[in-house]
C-alpha positions in Angstrom: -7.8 -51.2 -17.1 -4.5 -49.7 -15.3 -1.8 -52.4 -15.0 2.1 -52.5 -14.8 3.7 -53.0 -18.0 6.8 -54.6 -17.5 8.3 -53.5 -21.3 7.3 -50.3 -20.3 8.3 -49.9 -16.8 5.5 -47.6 -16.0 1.6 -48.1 -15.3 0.0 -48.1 -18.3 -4.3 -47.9 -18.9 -5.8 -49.9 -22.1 -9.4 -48.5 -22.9 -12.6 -50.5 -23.5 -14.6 -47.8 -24.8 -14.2 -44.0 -25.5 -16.7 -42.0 -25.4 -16.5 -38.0 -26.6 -17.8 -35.4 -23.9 -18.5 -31.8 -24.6 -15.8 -29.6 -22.4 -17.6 -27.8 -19.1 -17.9 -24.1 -20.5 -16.8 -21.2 -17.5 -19.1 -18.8 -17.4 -18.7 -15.3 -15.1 -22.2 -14.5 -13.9 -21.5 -11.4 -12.2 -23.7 -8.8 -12.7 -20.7 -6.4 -13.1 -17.9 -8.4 -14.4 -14.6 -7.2 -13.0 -11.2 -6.1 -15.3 -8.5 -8.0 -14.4 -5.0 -5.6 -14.3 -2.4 -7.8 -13.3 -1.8 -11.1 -16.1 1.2 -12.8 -17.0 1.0 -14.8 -20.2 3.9 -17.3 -21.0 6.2 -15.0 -21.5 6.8 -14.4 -18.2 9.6 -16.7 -18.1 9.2 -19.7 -15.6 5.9 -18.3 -14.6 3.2 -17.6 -17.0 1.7 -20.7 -18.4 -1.2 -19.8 -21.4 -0.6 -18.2 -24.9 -1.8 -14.6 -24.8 -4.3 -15.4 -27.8 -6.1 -17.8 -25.1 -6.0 -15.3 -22.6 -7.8 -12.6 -24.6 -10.1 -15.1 -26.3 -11.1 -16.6 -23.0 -11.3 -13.2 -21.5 -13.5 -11.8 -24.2 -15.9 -14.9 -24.2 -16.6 -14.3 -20.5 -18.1 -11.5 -21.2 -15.2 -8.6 -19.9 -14.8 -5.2 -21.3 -11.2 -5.9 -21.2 -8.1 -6.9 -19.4 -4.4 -6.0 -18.9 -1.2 -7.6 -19.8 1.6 -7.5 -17.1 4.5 -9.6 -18.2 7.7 -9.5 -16.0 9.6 -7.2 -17.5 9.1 -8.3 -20.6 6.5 -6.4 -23.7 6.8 -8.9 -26.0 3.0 -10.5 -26.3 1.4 -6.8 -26.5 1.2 -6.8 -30.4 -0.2 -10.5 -30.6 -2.8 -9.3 -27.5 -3.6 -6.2 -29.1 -4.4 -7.9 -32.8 -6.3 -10.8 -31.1 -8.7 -8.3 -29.6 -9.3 -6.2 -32.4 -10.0 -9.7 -34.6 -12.7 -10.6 -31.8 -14.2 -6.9 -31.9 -15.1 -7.6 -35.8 -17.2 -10.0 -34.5 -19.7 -7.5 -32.3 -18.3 -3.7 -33.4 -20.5 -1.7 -31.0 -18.9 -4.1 -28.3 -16.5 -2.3 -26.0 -13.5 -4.7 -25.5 -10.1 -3.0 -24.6 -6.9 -4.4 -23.7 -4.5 -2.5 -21.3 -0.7 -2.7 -22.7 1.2 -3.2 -19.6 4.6 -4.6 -17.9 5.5 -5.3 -14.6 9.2 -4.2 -13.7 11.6 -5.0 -10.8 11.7 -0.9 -9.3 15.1 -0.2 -7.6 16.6 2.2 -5.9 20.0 3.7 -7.7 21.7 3.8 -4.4 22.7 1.8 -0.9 21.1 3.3 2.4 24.0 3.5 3.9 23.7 6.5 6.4 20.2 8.0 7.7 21.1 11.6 9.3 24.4 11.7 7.8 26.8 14.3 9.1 30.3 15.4 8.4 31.5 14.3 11.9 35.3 12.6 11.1 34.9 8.5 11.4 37.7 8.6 14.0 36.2 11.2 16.5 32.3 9.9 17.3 31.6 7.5 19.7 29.4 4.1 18.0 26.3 2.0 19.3 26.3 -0.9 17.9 22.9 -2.3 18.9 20.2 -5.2 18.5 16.6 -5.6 19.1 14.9 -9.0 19.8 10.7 -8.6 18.9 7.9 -10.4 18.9 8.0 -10.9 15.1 9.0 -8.8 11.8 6.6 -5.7 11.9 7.2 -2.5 13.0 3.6 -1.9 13.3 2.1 -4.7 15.0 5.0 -5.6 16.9 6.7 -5.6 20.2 10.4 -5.3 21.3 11.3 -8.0 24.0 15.3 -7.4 24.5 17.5 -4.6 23.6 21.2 -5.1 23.5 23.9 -2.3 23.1 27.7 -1.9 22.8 30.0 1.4 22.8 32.7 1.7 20.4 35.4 4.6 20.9 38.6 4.9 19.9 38.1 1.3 17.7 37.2 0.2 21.0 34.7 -1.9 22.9 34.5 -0.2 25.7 31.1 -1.1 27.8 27.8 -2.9 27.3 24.5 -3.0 27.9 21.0 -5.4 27.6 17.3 -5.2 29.0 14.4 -7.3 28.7 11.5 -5.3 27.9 8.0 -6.9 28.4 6.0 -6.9 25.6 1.8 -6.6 25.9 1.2 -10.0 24.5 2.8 -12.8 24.6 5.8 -14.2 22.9 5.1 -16.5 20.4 6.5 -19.7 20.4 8.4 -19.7 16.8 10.2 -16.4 18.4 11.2 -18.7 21.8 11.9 -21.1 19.5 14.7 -18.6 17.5 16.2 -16.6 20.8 15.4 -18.7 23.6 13.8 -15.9 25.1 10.5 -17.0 27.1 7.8 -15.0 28.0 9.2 -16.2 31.9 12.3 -14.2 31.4 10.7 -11.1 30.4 7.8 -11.0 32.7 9.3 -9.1 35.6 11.1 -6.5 33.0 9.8 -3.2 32.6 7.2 -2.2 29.7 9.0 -0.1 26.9 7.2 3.4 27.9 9.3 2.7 31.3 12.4 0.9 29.7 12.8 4.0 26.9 14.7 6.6 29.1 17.5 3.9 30.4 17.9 3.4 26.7 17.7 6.6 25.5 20.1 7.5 28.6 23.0 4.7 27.3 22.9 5.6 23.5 22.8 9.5 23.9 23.7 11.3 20.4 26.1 8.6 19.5 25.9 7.0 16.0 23.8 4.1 16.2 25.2 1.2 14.2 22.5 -1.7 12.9 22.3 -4.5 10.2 19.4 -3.8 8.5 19.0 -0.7 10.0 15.7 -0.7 8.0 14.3 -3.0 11.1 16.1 -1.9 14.1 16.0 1.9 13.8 12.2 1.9 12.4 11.0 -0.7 15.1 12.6 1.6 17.6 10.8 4.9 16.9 7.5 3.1 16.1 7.9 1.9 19.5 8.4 5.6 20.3 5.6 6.9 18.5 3.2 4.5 20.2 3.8 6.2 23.4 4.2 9.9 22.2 8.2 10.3 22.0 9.5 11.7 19.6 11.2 9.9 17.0 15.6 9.3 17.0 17.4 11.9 15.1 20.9 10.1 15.8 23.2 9.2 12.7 22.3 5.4 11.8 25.3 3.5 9.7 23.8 0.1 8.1 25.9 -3.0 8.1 24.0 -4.2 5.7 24.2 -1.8 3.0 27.6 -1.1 4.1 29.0 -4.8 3.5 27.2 -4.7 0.3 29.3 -1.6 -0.9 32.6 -2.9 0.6 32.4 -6.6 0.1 30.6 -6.4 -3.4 31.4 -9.7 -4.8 29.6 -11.3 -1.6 26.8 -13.1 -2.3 25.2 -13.4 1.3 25.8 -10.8 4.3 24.2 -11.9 6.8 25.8 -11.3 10.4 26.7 -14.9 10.7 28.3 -15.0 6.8 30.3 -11.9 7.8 31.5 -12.7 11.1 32.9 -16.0 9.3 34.4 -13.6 6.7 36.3 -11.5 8.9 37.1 -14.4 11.6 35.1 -12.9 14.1 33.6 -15.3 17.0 29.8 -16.2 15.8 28.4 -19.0 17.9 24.9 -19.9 15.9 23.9 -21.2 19.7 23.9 -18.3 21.3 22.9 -15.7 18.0 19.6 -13.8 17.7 20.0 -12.4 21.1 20.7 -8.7 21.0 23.1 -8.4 23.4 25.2 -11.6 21.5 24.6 -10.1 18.4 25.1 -6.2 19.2 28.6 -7.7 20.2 29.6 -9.2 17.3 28.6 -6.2 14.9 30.5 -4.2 16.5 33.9 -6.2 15.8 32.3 -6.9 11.9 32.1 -2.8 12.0 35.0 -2.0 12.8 36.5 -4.4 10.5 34.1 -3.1 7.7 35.0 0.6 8.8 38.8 -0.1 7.7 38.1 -1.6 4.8 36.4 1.4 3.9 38.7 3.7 4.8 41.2 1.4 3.4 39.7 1.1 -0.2 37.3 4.3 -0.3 39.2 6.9 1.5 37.1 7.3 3.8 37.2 10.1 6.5 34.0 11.4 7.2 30.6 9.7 8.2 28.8 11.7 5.1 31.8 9.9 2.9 30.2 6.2 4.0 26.9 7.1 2.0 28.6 8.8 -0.8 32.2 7.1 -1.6 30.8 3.8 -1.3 28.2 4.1 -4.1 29.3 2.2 -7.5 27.7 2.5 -10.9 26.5 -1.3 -9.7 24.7 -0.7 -6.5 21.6 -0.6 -8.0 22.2 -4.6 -7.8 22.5 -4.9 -4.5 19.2 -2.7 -3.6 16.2 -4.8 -2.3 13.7 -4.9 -5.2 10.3 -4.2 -5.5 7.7 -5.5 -8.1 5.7 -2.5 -9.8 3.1 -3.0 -12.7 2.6 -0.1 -15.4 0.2 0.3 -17.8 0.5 2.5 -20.8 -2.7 5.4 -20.8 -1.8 6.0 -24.6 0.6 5.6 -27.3 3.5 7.6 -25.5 2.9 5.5 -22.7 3.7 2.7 -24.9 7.0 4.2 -26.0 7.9 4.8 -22.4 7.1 0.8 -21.6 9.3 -0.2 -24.5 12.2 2.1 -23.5 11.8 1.2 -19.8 12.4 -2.3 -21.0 14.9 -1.2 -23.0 16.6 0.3 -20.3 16.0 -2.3 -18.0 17.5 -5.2 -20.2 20.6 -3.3 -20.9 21.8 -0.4 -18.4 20.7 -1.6 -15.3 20.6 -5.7 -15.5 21.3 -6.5 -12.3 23.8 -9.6 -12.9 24.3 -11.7 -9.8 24.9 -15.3 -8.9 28.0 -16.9 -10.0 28.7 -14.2 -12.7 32.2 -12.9 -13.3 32.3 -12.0 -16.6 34.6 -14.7 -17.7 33.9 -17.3 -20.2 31.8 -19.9 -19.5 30.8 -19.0 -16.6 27.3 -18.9 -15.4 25.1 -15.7 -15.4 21.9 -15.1 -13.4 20.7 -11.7 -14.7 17.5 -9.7 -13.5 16.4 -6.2 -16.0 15.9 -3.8 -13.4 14.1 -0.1 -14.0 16.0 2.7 -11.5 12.6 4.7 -9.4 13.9 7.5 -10.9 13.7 6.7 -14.6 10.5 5.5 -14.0 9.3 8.4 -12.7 10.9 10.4 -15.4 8.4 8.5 -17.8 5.1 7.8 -15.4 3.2 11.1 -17.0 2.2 8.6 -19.5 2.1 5.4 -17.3 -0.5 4.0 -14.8 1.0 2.8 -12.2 0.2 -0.1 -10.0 1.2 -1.2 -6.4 1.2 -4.8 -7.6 1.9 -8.3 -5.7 3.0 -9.7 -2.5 6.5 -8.2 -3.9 5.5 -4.7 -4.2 7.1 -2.2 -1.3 3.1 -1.4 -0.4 2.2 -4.8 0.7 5.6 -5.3 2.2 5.5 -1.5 4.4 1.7 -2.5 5.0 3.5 -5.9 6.6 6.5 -4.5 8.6 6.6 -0.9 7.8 5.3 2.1 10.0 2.6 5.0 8.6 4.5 7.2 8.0 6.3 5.7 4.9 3.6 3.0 3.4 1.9 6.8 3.0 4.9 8.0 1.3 5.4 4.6 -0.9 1.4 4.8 -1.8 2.2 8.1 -3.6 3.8 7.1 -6.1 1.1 4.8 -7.5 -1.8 5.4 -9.6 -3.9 2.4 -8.0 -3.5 0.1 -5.4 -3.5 -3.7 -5.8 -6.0 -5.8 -3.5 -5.1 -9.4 -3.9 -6.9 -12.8 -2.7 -5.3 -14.5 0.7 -4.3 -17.2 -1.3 -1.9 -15.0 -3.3 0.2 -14.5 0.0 0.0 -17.7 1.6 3.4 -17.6 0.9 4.4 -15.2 3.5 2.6 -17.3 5.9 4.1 -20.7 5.1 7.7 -18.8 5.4 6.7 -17.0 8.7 6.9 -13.8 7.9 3.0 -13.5 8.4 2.6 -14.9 11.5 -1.3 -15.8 10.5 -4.5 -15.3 8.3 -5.4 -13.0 10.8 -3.2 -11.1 10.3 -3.1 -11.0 6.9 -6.3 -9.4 7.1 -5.4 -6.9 9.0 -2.9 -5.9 6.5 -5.2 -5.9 3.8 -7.9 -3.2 6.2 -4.3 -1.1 6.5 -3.5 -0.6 3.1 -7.5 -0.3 2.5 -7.6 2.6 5.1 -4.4 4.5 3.7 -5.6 4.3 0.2 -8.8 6.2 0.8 -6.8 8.2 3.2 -5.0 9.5 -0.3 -7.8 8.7 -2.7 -6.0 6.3 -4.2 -8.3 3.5 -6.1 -8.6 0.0 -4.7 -8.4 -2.3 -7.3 -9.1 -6.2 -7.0 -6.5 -8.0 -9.0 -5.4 -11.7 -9.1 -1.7 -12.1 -10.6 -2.9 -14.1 -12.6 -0.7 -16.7 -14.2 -3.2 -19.3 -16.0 -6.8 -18.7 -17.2 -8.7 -22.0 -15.8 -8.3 -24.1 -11.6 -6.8 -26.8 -14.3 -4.2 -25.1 -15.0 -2.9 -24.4 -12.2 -0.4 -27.6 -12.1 1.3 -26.3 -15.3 2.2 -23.9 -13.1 3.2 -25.0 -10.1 5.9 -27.4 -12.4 7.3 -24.0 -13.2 7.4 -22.8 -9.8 9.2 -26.0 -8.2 11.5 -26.9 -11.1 12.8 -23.5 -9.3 13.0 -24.4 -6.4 10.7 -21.7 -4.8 
């Protein structure tokens, strides 16, 4: 009987009989049973949820030849997984039952992207495009351009401007009308971008092209290209967003809005996410970015933006990527332990409210620089892992030409259920599950492309469906 106990304050159930029930047993009937590489135990902070002696002993009693241990950034269960497996192999010796020592690790870059095509042109003699694209969503590759909006700077300067529609071959969707106000009535008497390319290629000459998060702008813009046989941009390409990370380090947002606000520059959220609106106001927040930098870095020469505004801390403000390594033997181990090593103390990435004082709080991430992980891969296989690895996110947004060159680095790729990005969807970043699909074929297709091996993996973060809601207390008590 469930009732309200008023003592209690709460519901509360009295039994009238109890009666002991055997516990449903999970069994894998696959004819070839599959090894999962990619499990988090609970020692993935906030995220695993059962003891890694479960884990094996579940694993083992399914009937698997073995399974990996990927714990975020953290090696710390691989003795207890390693000595529950050989206990269970006592049991059957001629069994093979293996367990793969791994880690996954937040992979960063040592430096800001800055400058692409940097020169040795003086700051004060080149001529600046500050410009904005508005597209049809976030990829590069299965994406349109709908507006383009430009403004020259010379001489600190604003001196002309320019904006086109450009009309896309599908329609625009209706979260994207919803962002820019741009319909698909506006753009249907504008030019198609193969006839739209030479007045913009005309405007924007060999100037410097100046974008935040060039990483969108410029590569949407030659993708574009390469879909109708151009040939890519050459021009220098300053990033705003990198930039304002170098000069304004102690920022903890830069987006265009947070900046403009920062440097009192006029930002009206109405009329934002509009190239031509938001080519204009980057180009005040570069100029006032370009004499800080020249203010506080010395700065004289374009080449000087990507190498005088490095710290010893930009690894911290780099975009991370997940990465899952496994070790092949026992110096692969030793490389995992210093990795984490390294990781924990060199390059923590310390952000949030952190300034070192007393007191004060800290949000710290370990961190493992590319190229000390690549100083240590001989021994090391590595993995493309989740929804947060740079492979799923270039086979998202990015073009060919560098998903091939991220694949390279990886041992084997990670193919994941749909479930495991729904995220992306719910967020819009994926506009569907369509879609989704379509990503999975494209990293599919440029694995075998480079031989690479496919492998199905799960993330997973609990053993049984039940478990599942242990988790997700984790996940909200975040707030992700």
């Amino acid at each position: 009987t469930i009732s309200y106990d008023n003592f209690a304050k709460d519901l509360t159930c009295i039994a009238s009989n109890v009666v002991k029930i055997e516990k449903a047993k999970i069994v894998d009937t696959a004819e070839t049973k599959r090894v999962e590489l990619h499990m988090h135990s609970n020692l993935s902070e906030m995220d695993g949820v059962c003891d890694i002696k479960d884990i094996v002993t579940y694993v083992y009693n399914l009937g698997h030849r073995g399974i990996a241990i990927t714990d975020h950034a953290d090696v710390q269960s691989l003795v207890k997984a390693y000595n529950t497996a050989q206990s269970l192999k006592k049991k059957d010796p001629d069994r093979e039952f293996r367990i793969g020592l791994g880690c996954e690790f937040n992979l960063a870059n040592n430096e800001l992207t800055i400058v692409r095509n940097a020169t040795d042109e003086n700051l004060d003699d080149v001529t600046y495009i500050s410009f904005d694209l508005e597209t049809t969503g976030l990829s590069c590759y299965f994406d349109h351009i709908i507006e383009f909006g430009a403004v020259r700077i010379k001489n600190s300067t604003i001196i002309d401007r320019k904006q086109l529609f450009i009309k896309p071959p599908v329609s625009i969707p209706g979260f994207i009308t919803s962002k820019t106000n741009i319909t698909n009535d506006m753009v249907k008497n504008a030019k198609p971008f193969a006839e739209a390319i030479d007045e913009i290629l005309d405007y924007i000459k060999d100037d410097v092209l100046v974008a935040h998060n060039a990483t969108f702008d410029y590569y949407f813009l030659n993708e574009e290209l390469r879909r109708i046989g151009r040939k890519p941009l050459t021009n220098v390409v300053i990033d705003t967003l990198d930039m304002s990370r170098a000069v304004l380090p102690d920022r903890r947002a830069y987006r265009l809005g947070n900046l403009s606000r920062y440097y009192h520059v006029n930002y009206n959220e109405e009329e934002a996410h509009r190239a031509d609106f938001d080519a204009g106001a980057l180009a005040d927040v570069f100029l006032c970015l370009l004499k800080d930098a020249k203010d506080k870095f010395a700065t004289k020469t374009i080449s000087d933006l990507q190498i005088k505004l490095q710290s010893p801390k930009s690894f911290m403000k780099v975009r991370r990527s997940h990465v899952c390594a496994i070790a092949k033997n026992h110096d692969g181990l030793v490389a995992l332990y210093k990795l984490v090593t390294e990781s924990n103390t060199n390059t923590l990435a310390v952000n949030g409210k952190a300034t070192g004082k007393e007191g004060t709080d800290v949000a710290a991430e370990p961190r493992v620089i590319r190229s000390t992980l690549e100083k240590y891969r001989e021994n090391l296989l590595l993995g493309s892992a989740c929804l947060n690895g740079e492979v799923f996110e270039l086979a998202c947004n990015g073009d060919d030409a560098r998903l091939e060159e991220a694949m390279k680095l990886y041992d084997y790729i990670e193919l994941q259920p749909l479930g495991n990005y729904s995220t992306s969807i719910v967020l819009g970043s994926i506009p569907s599950v369509d879609r989704l699909k379509e990503v999975q074929k494209r990293i599919i297709r440029m694995a075998q492309k480079l031989n690479i091996p496919v492998c199905a993996t799960s993330d997973a973060h609990y053993c049984t469906p039940e478990q599942k809601v242990f988790r997700d207390v984790y996940i909200m008590s975040q707030g992700v």
